[in-house]
Steps between C-alpha positions, in 0.01 A plus 500: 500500500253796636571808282553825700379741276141304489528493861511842490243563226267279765537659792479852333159359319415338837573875697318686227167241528449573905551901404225457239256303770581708786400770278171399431534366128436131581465434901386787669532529849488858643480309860881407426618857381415694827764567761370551816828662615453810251505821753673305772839691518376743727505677815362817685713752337487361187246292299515314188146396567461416912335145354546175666459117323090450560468151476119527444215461298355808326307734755588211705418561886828404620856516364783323642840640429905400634541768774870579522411841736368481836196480615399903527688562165310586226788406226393184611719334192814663385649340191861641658414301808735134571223390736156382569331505821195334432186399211270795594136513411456873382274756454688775420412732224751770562903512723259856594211339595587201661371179568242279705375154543826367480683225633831269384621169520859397472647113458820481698756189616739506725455755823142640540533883473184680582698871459439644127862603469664167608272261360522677129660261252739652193361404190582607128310621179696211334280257691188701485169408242225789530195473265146679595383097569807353650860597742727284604871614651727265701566628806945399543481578877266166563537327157101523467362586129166699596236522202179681508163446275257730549075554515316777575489464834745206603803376419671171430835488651762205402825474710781265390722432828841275550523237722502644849430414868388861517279637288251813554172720353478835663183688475533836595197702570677806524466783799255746591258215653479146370410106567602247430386105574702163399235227469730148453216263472406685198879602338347827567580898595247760524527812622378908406729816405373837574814694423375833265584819390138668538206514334374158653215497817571428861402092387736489271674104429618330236483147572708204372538116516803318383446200441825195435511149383723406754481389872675763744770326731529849720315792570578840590314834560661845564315780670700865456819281429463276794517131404287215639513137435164440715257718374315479176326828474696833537261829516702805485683835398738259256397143470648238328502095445773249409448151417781273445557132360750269379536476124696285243731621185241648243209501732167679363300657750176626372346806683160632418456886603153697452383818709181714591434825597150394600588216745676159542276277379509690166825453497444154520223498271704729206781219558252235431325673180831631382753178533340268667648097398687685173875437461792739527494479097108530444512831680750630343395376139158675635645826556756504184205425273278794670791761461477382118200545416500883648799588340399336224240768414747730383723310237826722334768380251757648306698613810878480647491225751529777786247642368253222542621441799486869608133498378373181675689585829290852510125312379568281818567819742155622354311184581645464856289833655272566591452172684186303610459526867158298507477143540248183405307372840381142560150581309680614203455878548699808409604665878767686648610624798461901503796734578265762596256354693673204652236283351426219278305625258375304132645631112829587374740706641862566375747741670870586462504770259523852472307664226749810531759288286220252285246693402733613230543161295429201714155522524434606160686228400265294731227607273616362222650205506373381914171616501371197675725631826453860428113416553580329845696782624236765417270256735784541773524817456107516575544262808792744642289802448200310697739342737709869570272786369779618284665351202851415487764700350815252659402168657748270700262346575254769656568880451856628510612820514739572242502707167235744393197543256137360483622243186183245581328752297723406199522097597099488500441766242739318232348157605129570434507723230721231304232239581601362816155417737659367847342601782224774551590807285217698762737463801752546336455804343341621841885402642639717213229776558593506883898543376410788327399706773641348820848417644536189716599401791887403390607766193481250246107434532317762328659793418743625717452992444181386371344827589705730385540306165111511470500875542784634383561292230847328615687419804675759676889469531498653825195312631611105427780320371526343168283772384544513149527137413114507721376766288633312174354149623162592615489731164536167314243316706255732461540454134429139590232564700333725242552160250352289740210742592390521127506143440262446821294766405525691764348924563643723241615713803657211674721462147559848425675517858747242424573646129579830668693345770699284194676892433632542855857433330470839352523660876851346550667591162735768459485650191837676561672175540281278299501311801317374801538706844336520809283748585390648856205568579469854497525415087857569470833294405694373751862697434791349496432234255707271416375228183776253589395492873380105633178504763349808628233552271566200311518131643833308379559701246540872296336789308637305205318142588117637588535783274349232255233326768220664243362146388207584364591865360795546240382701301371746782869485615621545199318819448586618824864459396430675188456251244638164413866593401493674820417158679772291270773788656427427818439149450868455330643705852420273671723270333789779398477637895817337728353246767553718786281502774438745830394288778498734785116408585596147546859610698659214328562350177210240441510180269283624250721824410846236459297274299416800289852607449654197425254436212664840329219599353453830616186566716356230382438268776315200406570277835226689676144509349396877463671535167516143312194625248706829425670308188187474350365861559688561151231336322251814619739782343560336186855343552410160510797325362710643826224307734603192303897552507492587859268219575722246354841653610283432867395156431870419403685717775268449784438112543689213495403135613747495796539620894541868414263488198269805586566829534334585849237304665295289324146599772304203397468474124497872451863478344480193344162634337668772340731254346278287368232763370774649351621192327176429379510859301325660687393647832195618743616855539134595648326249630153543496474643145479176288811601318872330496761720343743375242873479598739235352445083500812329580458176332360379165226323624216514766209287585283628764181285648189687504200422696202347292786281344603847242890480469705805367795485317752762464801451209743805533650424112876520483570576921826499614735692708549779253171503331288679820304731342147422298457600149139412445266268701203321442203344702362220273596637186352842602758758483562629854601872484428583913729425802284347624278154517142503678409215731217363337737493167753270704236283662357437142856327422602449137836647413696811606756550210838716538757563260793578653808764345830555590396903466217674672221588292444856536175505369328239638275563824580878486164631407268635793249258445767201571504610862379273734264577775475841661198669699566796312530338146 
């Protein structure tokens, strides 16, 4: 007779055993504890993250994704969505920025539908499998199962059909000018996409070949939605290709997809390399064991299981951007094709990112743990500065125009002085040299009131828009340029200019308000201030957000404010201040501001990126243990491991970063100075991979929910009594100690000499 209560006692055992593995004590798989649909729950006018499912490999060339929008839409997955319209091969970095090289295919039975609204099949999360190395949904409309495994720059496509008389594969090369070619002898489709949103040359194509297992019975081509049944090419404004076929009950058709930007035969040749004879299974055993090992560089235990799952969901939005755009030729060489020049040109080159958002905590993070990539991207960097005669600031895949700042200066800075030698340093630094004293030819290449910064010192309010957050932003890469300069031993004078330039923030402050506030050019205020007022002289944001945009220079603030309680008073306002914002500059409520308010923590708006270090800032004014119960009330508010898990848009990896720095204990509050600052680790244990096979371990003793706040710390049995940990400390490994206490300790990290990192100090 089976005993109930040991039933019970089993299964309980049984549930409690696959907690423990997926938690890392036995089996650990981070692969398995990312969801791919964190951030999807969104839409223009509100975002929980503006993410789609990238099925991809990290920094992979091409993602493919379920597209349940239409073509043009850049919410081009909506978890609220019932349908899907087609398997799209994606590019996208941003809903803002849009997308390029893409192209979908779509299994179907039944009537061919060529129209994106009727031939979109309903479909359900319950029937839905998304990992960063595999997707499969079943699609109720045709009674296909669809599943995806991924490579960097193909795709291995498996489609499970019933037994039908009519059975179809639509490739859809989407509008805007496109071709497409059905070659039967071969079970083959090729064809080229050029649909854009900028930022690509007049040669712009991103060509594909699809290649199936399976004989086609019928052929079809559309040209701007007219169908033929004769012609196998199509060359137009919207062309498209069906091929249909006769298939039994449980009927496997195996379809090979790979693309180039550079021309169809490397298409053919990056399908050959990249999946060549392998099985549905090998490639997607291939990319599962590759998204282990990366994630697998950063091990944490001792957390909730949303936690984990919060934690790995964010590592694999960092190592998605930004993404490889070059490609291996037939003699085994590095080349890509150039979206500046319109060439193909040899070396690396990655794109898709804007350094507005990652300078802050991607790339530093890059440094550490990636350094191997970080290294490749300088040499991009070096090839887009050769290839353009400016240096990116956002790339999709060339230039784009959209946000402000000269940021490469951070990205490079923070990169070599950390011990990062991609690329040539000399052109480089000429790029950053040529920022400093130059706009471009789009706002977001060099500096955009350039002249008037140089000479007076800051931007003018009544000269150029975003004024302040300009004057803030190049003030902080000058103090990055002034690093770099020193450690490439450049003239004294060349230096000096960049240190002075470093103090530009003073210009801009108020001491009346103990804010920021624009100033005209004539040297005056601009009246009629208002600190809660979005745009203007700020970008996406407040007086309250860039009033803390002083990286490098705390303690100069600080004094400006009038000393460090002064700082912790306005510091806690922005926190005891009602979310209210004034948005006549933007004549409309934008997301940002309702994703602030909703939070209900004050002014504190941590879905945009001007103001996610501002937690830490209490670690400079000698209030350290309100960095670390703010940080963790953030990390426990802020993310969850679901569609609306973020708090604003994610802007690839920037968000995420923040999370995971954060969890680690710490965070890059000034890149470019060799210092992390100390916040609050959310689990008891970390194991991070260092390069030259160093590993650091960080125990935070006695962590839980209540016990946020450090009472001592130690870094290999050395008392630590700063807030802060150097880089070459961390890449030394050993063990980073923290005792955690249910009560702040007042004393700890309050002296002046705990302060981290200030020009000024």
């Amino acid at each position: 007779m089976i005993n109930p209560l040991r039933s019970t006692v089993v299964l309980l055992v049984s549930l409690l055993g696959s907690v423990f593995s997926a938690v890392g004590q036995s089996d650990f798989k981070p692969e398995e504890l990312v969801n791919p649909l964190m951030g999807t729950d969104s839409k223009m006018t509100f975002s929980n993250g503006n993410t789609y499912p990238a099925i991809a490999l990290p920094w992979g060339m091409n993602f493919w994704t379920p597209q349940t929008n239409t073509n043009a839409n850049g919410w081009q997955y909506q978890y609220t969505a019932e349908k899907i319209r087609g398997f799209k091969q994606t590019h996208q970095p941003s809903p803002w920025i849009g997308d390029y090289g893409q192209f979908s295919i779509l299994p179907m039975t039944g009537k061919m539908q060529i129209n994106e609204e009727k031939r979109a099949s309903t479909f359900s999360h319950k029937a839905e499998v998304a990992h960063p190395y595999y997707y499969s949904v079943y699609l109720s409309d045709y009674n296909v199962l669809t599943e995806i495994a991924p490579t960097e720059r193909s795709a291995y496509f498996q489609f499970t059909f019933p037994r039908s008389d009519s059975s179809y594969l639509l490739v859809d090369a989407y509008d805007r000018g496109s071709y497409v070619k059905i070659i039967p002898e071969q079970n083959k489709i090729v064809g080229y996409s050029t649909r854009n949103r900028g930022g690509v040359p007049a040669n712009f194509k991103n060509y594909f070949v699809i290649q199936l297992d399976k004989s086609f019975q019928w052929t079809f081509t559309t040209k701007d939605s007219i169908v033929s049944a004769f012609d196998k090419e199509a060359t137009g404004f919207h062309a498209q290709a069906v091929i249909g076929f006769k298939t039994v009950g449980g009927e496997k058709i195996n379809v090979r997809v790979a693309s180039s930007f550079i021309s169809l035969e490397q298409a053919e040749l990056n399908l050959k390399t990249e999946i060549g004879t392998q099985s549905f299974l090998e490639v997607k055993q291939k990319a599962k064991a590759i998204w282990h090992k990366e994630l697998s560089k950063v091990k944490v235990e001792g957390g909730t299981m949303d936690q984990l799952k919060t934690f790995y969901s964010c590592l694999y939005r960092m190592i998605l951007f930004p993404r490889k755009l070059h490609e291996i030729n037939a003699e085994n060489q590095v080349v890509h094709y150039s979206p500046f020049n319109g060439n193909v040109e040899k070396g690396f080159m990655y794109t898709d990112t804007g350094f507005w958002d990652t300078f802050r905590a991607l790339f530093p993070f890059l440094s550490i743990v990636y350094p191997e990539t970080d290294a490749q991207i300088m040499e991009g960097l070096t090839n887009t500065y050769k290839e353009s005669g400016w240096l990116p600031e956002w790339a999709s895949p060339g230039h784009k125009k959209s946000m402000i700042g000269s940021n490469s200066a951070s990205v490079i800075a923070e990169a070599y002085l950390k011990g990062i030698r991609g690329g040539d340093i000399a052109v480089l630094y000429e790029g950053l040299l040529k920022n400093s004293e130059n706009e471009g030819p789009i706002n977001t290449l060099g500096r955009n009131g350039v002249k008037s910064y140089n000479t007076l010192g800051y931007v003018p309010v009544d000269e150029t828009g975003g004024s302040v957050a300009k004057t803030l932003e190049y003030a902080y890469d000058d103090f990055c340029l002034a690093q770099l300069a020193k450690s490439l031993k450049r003239p004294q004078e060349e230096i000096e200019r960049f240190v002075k330039r470093s103090q530009n923030y003073r210009n801009v402050f108020d001491p009346n308000l103990n804010l920021m506030r624009g100033k005209k050019k004539d040297g005056t205020f601009q009246r009629d201030f208002n600190p809660f007022a979005w745009g203007n002289e700020f970008v996406e944001g407040n007086s309250w957000h860039y009033s803390w945009s002083v990286f490098h220079d705390f303690r100069g603030l600080y004094q400006l404010m009038g000393g460090r309680k002064k700082m912790e008073i306005m510091l806690d306002s922005v926190f005891t201040l009602p979310p209210i914002v004034e948005y006549s500059y933007y004549k409309r409520i934008i997301h940002e501001m309702t994703e602030m308010q909703v939070m209900n923590m004050g002014q504190y708006a941590h879905g945009n990126q001007p103001i996610q270090h501002m937690l830490y800032v209490y670690n400079y004014c000698g209030a350290p243990w309100k960095a670390q119960s703010h940080v963790r009330e953030a990390l426990d508010k802020l993310y969850k491991p679901t569609p609306d898990g973020y708090c604003g848009d994610e802007d690839n990896g920037q968000t995420s970063a923040w999370y995971v720095f954060s969890a680690l204990g710490f965070y890059s509050v000034c890149p470019g100075s060799q210092e992390y600052v100390i916040g609050s680790p959310l689990f008891e244990k970390v194991s991070l991979q260092l390069p030259r096979g160093n590993r650091l371990v960080i125990n935070a003793v006695g962590n839980n929910e209540q016990r946020v706040y450090i009472h001592s710390a130690a870094l290999n049995g050395k008392n630590l009594t700063k807030n802060f940990i150097t880089h070459s400390d961390l890449l030394k490994g050993g063990t980073l100690t923290f005792k955690m206490s249910e009560q702040p300790n007042l004393k700890r990290g309050t002296e002046v000499e705990a302060e981290p990192f200030s020009v000024s100090k």
